[in-house]
ZAMARSE-939611 format. One record per residue (C-alpha): residue number from 0; residue in three letters; x negated, y negated, z negated. Coordinates in steps of 0.2 Angstrom, whole numbers, plus 5000, padded with zeros to 4 digits. Example, Ala and Ser with C-alpha at 12.3 -4.5 7.8 and 13.67 -1.06 7.14 Angstrom:
<pts>
+-----+-----+------+------+------+
:   i :  aa :    u :    v :    w :
+-----+-----+------+------+------+
:   0 : ala : 4938 : 5022 : 4961 :
:   1 : ser : 4932 : 5005 : 4964 :
+-----+-----+------+------+------+
</pts>
This chain:
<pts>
+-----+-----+------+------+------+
:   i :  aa :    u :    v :    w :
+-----+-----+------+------+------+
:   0 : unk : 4904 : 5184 : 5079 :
:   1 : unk : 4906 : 5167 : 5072 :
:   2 : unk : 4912 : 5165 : 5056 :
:   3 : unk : 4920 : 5146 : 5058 :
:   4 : unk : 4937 : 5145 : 5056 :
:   5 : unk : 4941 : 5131 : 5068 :
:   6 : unk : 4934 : 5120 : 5084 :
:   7 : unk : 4934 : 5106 : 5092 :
:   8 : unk : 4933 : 5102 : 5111 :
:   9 : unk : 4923 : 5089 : 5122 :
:  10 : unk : 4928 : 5085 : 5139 :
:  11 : unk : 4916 : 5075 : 5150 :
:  12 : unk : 4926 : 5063 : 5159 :
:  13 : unk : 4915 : 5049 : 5163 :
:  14 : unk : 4903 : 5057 : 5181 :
:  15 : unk : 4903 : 5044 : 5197 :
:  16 : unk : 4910 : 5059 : 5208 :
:  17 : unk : 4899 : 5054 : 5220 :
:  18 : unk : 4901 : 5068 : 5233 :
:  19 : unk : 4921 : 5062 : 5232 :
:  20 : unk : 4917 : 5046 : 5237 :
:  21 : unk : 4917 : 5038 : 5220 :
:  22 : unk : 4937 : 5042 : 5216 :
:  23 : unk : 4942 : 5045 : 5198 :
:  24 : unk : 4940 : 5064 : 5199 :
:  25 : unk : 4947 : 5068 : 5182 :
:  26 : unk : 4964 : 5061 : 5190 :
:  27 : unk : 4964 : 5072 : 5205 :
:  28 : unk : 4979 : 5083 : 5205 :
:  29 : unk : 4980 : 5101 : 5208 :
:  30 : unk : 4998 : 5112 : 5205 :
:  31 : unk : 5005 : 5094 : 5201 :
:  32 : unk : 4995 : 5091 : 5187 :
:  33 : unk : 4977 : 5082 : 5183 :
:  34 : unk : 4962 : 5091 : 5183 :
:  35 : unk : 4958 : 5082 : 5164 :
:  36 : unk : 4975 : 5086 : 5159 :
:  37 : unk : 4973 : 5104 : 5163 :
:  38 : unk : 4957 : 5107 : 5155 :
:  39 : unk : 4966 : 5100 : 5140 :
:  40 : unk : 4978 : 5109 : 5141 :
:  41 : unk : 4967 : 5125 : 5138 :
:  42 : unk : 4957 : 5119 : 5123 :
:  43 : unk : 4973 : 5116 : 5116 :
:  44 : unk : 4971 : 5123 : 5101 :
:  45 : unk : 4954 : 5112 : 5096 :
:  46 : unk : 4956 : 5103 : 5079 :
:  47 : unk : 4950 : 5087 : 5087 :
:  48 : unk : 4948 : 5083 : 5105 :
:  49 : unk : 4936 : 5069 : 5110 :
:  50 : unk : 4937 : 5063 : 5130 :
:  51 : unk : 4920 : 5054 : 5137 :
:  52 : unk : 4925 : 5042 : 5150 :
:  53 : unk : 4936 : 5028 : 5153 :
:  54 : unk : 4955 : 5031 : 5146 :
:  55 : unk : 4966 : 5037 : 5156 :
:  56 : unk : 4984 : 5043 : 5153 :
:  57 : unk : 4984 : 5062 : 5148 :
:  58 : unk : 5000 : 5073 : 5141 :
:  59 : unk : 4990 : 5077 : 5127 :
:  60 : unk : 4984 : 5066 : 5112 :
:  61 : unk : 4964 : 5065 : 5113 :
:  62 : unk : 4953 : 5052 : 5105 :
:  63 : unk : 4943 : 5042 : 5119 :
:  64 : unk : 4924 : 5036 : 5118 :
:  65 : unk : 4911 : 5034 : 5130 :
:  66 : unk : 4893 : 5036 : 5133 :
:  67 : unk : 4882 : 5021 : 5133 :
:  68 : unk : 4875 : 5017 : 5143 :
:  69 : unk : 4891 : 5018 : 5154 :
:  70 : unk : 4887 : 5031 : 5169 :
:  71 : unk : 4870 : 5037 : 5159 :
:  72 : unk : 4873 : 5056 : 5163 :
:  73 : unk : 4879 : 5072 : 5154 :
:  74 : unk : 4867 : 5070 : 5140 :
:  75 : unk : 4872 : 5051 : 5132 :
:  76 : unk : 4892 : 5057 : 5136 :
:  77 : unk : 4889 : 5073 : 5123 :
:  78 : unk : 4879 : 5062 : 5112 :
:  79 : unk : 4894 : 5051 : 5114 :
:  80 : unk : 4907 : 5065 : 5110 :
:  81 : unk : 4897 : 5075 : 5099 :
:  82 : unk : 4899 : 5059 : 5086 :
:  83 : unk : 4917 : 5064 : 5083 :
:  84 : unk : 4914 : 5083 : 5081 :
:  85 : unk : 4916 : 5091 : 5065 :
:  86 : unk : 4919 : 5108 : 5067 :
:  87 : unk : 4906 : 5122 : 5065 :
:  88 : unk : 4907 : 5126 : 5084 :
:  89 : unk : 4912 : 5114 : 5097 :
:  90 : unk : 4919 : 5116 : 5116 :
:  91 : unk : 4911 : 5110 : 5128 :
:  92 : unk : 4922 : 5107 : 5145 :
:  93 : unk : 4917 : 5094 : 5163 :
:  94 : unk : 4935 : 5087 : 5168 :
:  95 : unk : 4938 : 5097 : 5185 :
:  96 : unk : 4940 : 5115 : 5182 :
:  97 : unk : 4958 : 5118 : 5188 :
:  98 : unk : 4957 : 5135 : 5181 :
:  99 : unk : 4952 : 5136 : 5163 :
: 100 : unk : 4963 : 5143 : 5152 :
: 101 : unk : 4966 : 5147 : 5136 :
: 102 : unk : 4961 : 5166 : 5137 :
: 103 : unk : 4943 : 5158 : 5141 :
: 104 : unk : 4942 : 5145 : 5127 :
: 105 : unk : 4947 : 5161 : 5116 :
: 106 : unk : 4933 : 5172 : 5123 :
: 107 : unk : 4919 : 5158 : 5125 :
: 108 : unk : 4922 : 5157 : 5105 :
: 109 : unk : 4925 : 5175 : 5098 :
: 110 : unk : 4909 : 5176 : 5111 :
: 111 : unk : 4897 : 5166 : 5099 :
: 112 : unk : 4886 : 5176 : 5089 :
: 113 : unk : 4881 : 5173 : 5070 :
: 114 : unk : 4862 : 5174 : 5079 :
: 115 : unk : 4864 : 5161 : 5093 :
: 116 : unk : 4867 : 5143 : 5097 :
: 117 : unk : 4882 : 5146 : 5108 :
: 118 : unk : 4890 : 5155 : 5125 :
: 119 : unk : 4889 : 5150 : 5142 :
: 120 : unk : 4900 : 5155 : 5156 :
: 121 : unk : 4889 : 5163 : 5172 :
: 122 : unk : 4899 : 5164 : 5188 :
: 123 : unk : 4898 : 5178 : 5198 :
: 124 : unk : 4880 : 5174 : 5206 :
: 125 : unk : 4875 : 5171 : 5187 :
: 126 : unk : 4872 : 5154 : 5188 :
: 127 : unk : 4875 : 5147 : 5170 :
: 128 : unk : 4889 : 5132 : 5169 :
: 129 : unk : 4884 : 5122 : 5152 :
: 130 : unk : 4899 : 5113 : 5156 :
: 131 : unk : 4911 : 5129 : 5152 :
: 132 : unk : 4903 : 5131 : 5135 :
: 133 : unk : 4904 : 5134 : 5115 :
: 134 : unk : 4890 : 5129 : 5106 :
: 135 : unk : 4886 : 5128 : 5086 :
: 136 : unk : 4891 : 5109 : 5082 :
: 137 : unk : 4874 : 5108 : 5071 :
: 138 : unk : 4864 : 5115 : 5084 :
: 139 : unk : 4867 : 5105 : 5098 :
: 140 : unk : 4867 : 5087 : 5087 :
: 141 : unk : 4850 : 5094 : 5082 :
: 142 : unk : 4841 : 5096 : 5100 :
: 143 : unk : 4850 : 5082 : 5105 :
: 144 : unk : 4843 : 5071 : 5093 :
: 145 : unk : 4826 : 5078 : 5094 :
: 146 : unk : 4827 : 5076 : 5114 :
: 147 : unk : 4831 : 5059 : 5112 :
: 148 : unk : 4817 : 5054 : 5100 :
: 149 : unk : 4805 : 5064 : 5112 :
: 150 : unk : 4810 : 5055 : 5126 :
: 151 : unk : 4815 : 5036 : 5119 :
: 152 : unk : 4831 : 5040 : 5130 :
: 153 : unk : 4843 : 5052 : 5135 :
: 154 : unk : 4851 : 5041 : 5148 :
: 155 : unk : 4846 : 5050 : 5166 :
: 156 : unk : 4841 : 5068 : 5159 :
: 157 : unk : 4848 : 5083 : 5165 :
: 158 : unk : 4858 : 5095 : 5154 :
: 159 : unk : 4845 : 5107 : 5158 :
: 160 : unk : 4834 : 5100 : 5147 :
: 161 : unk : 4845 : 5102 : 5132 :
: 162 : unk : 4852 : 5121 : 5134 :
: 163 : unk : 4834 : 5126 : 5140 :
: 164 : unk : 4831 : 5120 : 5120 :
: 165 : unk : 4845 : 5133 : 5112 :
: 166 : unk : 4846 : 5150 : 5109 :
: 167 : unk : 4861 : 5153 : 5123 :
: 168 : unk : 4871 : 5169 : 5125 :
: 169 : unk : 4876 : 5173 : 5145 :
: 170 : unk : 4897 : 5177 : 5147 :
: 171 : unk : 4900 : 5182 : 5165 :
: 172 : unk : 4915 : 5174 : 5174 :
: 173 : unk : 4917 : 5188 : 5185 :
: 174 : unk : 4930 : 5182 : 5197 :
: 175 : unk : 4923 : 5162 : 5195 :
: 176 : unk : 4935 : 5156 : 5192 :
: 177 : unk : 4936 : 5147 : 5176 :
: 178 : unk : 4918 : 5140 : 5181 :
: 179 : unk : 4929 : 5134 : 5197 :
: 180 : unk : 4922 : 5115 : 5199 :
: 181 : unk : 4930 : 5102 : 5208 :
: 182 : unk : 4918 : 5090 : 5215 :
: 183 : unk : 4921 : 5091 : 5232 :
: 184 : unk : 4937 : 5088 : 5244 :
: 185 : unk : 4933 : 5106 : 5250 :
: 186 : unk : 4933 : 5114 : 5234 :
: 187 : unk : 4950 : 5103 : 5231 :
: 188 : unk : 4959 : 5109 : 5245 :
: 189 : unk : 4955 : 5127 : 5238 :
: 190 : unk : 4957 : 5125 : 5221 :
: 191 : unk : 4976 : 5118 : 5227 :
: 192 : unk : 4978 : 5132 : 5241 :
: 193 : unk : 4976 : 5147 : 5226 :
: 194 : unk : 4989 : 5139 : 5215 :
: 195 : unk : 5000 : 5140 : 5230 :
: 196 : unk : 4996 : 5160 : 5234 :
: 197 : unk : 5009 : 5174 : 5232 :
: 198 : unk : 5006 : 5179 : 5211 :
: 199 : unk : 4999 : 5163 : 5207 :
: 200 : unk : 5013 : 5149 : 5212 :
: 201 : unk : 5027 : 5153 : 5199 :
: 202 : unk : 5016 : 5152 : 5183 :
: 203 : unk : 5008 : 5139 : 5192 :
: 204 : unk : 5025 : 5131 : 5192 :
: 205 : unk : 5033 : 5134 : 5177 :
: 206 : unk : 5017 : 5129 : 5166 :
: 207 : unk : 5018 : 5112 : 5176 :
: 208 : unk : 5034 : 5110 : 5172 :
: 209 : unk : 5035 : 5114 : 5155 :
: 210 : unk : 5019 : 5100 : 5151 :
: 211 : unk : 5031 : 5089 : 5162 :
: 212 : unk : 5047 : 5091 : 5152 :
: 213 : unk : 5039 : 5093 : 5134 :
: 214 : unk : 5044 : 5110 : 5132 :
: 215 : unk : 5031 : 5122 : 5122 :
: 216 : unk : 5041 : 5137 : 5121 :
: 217 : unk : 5034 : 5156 : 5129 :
: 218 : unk : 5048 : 5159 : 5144 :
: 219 : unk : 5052 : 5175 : 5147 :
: 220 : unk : 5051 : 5173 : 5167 :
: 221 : unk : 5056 : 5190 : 5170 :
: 222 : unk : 5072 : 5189 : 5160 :
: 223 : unk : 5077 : 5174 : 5165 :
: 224 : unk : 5075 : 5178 : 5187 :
: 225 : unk : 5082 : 5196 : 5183 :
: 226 : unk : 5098 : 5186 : 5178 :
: 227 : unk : 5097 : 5175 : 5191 :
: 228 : unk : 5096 : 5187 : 5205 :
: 229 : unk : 5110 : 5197 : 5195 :
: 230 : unk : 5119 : 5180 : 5198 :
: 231 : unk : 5117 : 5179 : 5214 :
: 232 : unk : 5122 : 5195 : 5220 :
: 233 : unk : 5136 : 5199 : 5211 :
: 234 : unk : 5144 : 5180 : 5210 :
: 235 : unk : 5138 : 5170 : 5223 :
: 236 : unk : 5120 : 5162 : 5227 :
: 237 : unk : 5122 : 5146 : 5220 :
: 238 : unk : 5128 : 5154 : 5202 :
: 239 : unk : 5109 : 5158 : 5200 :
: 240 : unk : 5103 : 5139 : 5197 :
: 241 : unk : 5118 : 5135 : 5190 :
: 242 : unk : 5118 : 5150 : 5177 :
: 243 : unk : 5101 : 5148 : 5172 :
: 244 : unk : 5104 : 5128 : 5171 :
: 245 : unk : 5118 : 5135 : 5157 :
: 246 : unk : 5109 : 5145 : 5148 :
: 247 : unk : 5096 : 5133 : 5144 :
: 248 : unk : 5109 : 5121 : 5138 :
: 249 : unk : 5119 : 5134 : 5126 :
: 250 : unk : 5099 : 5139 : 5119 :
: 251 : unk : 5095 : 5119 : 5114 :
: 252 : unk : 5112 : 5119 : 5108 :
: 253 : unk : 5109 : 5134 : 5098 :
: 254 : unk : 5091 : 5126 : 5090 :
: 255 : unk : 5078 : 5131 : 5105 :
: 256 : unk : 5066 : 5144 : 5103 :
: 257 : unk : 5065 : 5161 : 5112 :
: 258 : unk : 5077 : 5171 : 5102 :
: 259 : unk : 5088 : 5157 : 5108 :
: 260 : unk : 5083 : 5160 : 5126 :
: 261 : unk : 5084 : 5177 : 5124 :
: 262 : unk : 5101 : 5178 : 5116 :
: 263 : unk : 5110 : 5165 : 5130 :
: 264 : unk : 5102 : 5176 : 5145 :
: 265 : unk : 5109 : 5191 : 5138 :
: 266 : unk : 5126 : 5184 : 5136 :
: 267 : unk : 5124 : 5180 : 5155 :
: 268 : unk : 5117 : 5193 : 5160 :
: 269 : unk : 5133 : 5204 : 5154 :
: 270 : unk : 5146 : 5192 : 5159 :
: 271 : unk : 5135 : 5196 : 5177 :
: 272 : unk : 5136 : 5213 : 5177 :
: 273 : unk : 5154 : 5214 : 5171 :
: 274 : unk : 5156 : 5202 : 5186 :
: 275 : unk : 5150 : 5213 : 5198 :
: 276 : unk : 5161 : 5229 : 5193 :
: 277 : unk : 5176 : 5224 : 5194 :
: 278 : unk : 5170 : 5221 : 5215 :
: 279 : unk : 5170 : 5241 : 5214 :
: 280 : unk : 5181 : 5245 : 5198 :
: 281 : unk : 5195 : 5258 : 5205 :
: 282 : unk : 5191 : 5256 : 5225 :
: 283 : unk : 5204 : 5251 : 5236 :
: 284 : unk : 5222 : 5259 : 5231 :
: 285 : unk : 5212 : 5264 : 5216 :
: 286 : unk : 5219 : 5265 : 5197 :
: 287 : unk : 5209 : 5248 : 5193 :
: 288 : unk : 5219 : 5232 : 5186 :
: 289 : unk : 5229 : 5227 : 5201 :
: 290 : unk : 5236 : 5245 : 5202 :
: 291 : unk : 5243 : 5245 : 5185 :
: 292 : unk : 5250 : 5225 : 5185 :
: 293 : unk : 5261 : 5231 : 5201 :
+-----+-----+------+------+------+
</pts>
């Protein structure tokens, strides 16, 4: 296990996205938001993160350089990148994996042994991704720059090169889908029909919200739709927006945070089910309050 305390993270952002006919790839959106801004959301934790490719606007703060020459390839983007690195291991990310999340970035990092040069994700045919990576900061400036005086140049070199130079441990991606790539229309279309699946579209949704509206706060979905149904049934169906609309407002009011959240729903979800009893208290001709007012 590595023994650095923090990271930093690279995104590659720069590539010609050629198969896509040339359009700015990082930019594509899938579940609503963009390919680059959900990769950074993952490595959200970095100490610094440094974006290789033209700038672009991003729901995260990053710090923007690029490769020279312009369009040279993988190699002069993370020369590029790596200039602004200064933890003791360093992320290292392509712009168009829809599915990367943090549970990744935190197992690509614990996955870096005191031994080896870095982790690297292998999807399920085991075909390693350099691009879905955590390396050892010093180690990769080092081949890099060795490569590069080899060579005069790195512009135009494969990454291959490079990672065939490091000591590189193998973490499997068994489902493949954090090594997921978008450089294709048809690997688009997928990547936005499985946000869209039964189990998948309400996280989906409420992350994609949430980086919309600026809220970082943990919401207890199942809390919050238990009173909405609870709403629903035993007031009427529109009480369930309306209700959970409410107890977002009385939660700012009271300073935000989950205990906030948590608090309000209970509150609502009483008021509910106190709601719904008095449809059954006493029966019909029973002892309930409309008995005793007579």
């Amino acid at each position: 296990m590595g023994t650095e305390s923090g990271f930093d993270a690279v995104v590659l952002a720069g590539g010609a996205a050629r198969r896509l006919g040339g359009v700015d790839k990082a930019a594509l959106r899938v579940g609503g938001t963009t390919l680059l801004d959900r990769v950074l959301d993952a490595c959200a934790g970095a100490g610094g993160t440094v974006v290789v490719g033209p700038p672009r606007p991003t729901a995260r703060p990053v710090r923007w350089t690029r490769e020279s020459p312009p369009g040279g390839g993988p190699l002069p983007a993370l020369s590029a990148g790596l200039r602004h690195a200064s933890a003791g291991l360093v992320l290292v990310f392509a712009a168009d994996l829809p599915f990367l999340t943090p549970a990744t970035v935190c197992a690509l990092l614990g996955g870096v042994s005191d031994d080896a040069d870095g982790v690297v994700l292998t999807d399920p045919e085991g075909v390693e991704n350099p691009l879905v990576a955590a390396y050892r900061t010093a180690s990769l400036r080092r081949e890099l720059e060795l490569l590069e005086r080899e060579r005069g140049a790195l512009a135009g070199l494969p990454l291959r090169l490079l990672t065939a130079r490091l000591d590189l441990r193998r973490m499997p991606d068994p489902g493949g889908l954090a090594s997921f790539d978008c450089d294709t229309w048809d690997a688009l279309s997928t990547a936005r029909a499985r946000i869209r699946e039964h189990g998948h579209v309400l996280d989906e949704w409420i992350a994609a919200a949430k980086a919309e509206l600026g809220v970082d706060l943990d919401v207890d979905t199942t809390t919050l739709l238990d009173l909405a149904r609870d709403a629903a049934h035993g007031v009427a169906r529109p009480a369930a927006p309306l209700t959970t609309f409410l107890v977002g407002y009385a939660a700012g009011r009271a300073g935000g945070g989950p205990e906030a959240v948590a608090e309000a729903a209970r509150k609502a979800a009483e008021l509910a089910r106190r709601w719904a009893e008095e449809d059954t208290e006493g029966g019909s001709g029973g002892s309930g309050a409309g008995t005793s007012a007579r």
